[in-house]
C-alpha positions in Angstrom: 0.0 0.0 0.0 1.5 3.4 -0.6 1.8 5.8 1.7 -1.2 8.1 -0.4 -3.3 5.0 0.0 -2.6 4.7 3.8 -3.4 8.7 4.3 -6.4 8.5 2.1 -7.5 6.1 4.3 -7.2 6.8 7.3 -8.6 10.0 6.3 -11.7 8.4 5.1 -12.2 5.9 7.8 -11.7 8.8 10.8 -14.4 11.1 8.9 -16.4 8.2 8.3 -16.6 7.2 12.2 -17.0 10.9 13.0 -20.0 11.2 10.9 -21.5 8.3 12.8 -20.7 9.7 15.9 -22.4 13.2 14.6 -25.7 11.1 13.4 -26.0 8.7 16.4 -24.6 10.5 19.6 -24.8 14.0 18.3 -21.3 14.4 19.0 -18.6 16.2 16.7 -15.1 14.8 17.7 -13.8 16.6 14.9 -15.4 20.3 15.8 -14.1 19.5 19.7 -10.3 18.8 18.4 -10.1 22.1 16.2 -13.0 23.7 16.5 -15.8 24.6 13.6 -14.5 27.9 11.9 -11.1 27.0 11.7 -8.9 27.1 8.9 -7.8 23.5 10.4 -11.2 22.2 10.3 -11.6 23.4 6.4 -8.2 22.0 5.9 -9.1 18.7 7.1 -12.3 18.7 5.5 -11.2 19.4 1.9 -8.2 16.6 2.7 -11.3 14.5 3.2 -13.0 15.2 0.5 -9.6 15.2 -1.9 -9.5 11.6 0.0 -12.9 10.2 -1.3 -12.3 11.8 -5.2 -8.8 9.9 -4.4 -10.7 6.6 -4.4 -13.5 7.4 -6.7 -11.0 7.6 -9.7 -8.6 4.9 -8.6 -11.7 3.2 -8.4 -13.0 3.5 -11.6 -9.2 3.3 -13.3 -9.8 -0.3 -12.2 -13.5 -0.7 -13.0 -13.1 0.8 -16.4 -9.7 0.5 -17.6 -8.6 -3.1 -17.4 -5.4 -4.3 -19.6 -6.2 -7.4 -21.3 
């Protein structure tokens, strides 16, 4: 796995348990380590987001563009 993988990852995986934390405890771990106006919180949230568009097209570079 290479290290972009393991970040992306992680990334992914942390923002996905904090959303379930948000949904079913109403509780923002995220918003109580950096607060919600931040520039860190924005930061993190567009590494998310860069994260999940990460996957998406590795994703579909494998769906859609097999080598025979």
């Amino acid at each position: 796995m290479k290290n972009i993988d393991l970040i992306a990852t992680v990334l992914l995986v942390v923002a996905g348990l904090n959303m379930g934390m948000v949904t079913f405890f109403n509780y923002d771990m995220l918003a109580q380590l950096v607060g919600t106006s931040g520039t860190m919180h924005q930061v993190l949230a567009g590494a998310v987001g860069l994260s999940g568009l990460y996957y998406v097209v590795n994703w579909a570079k494998a769906k859609f563009c097999k080598s025979s």
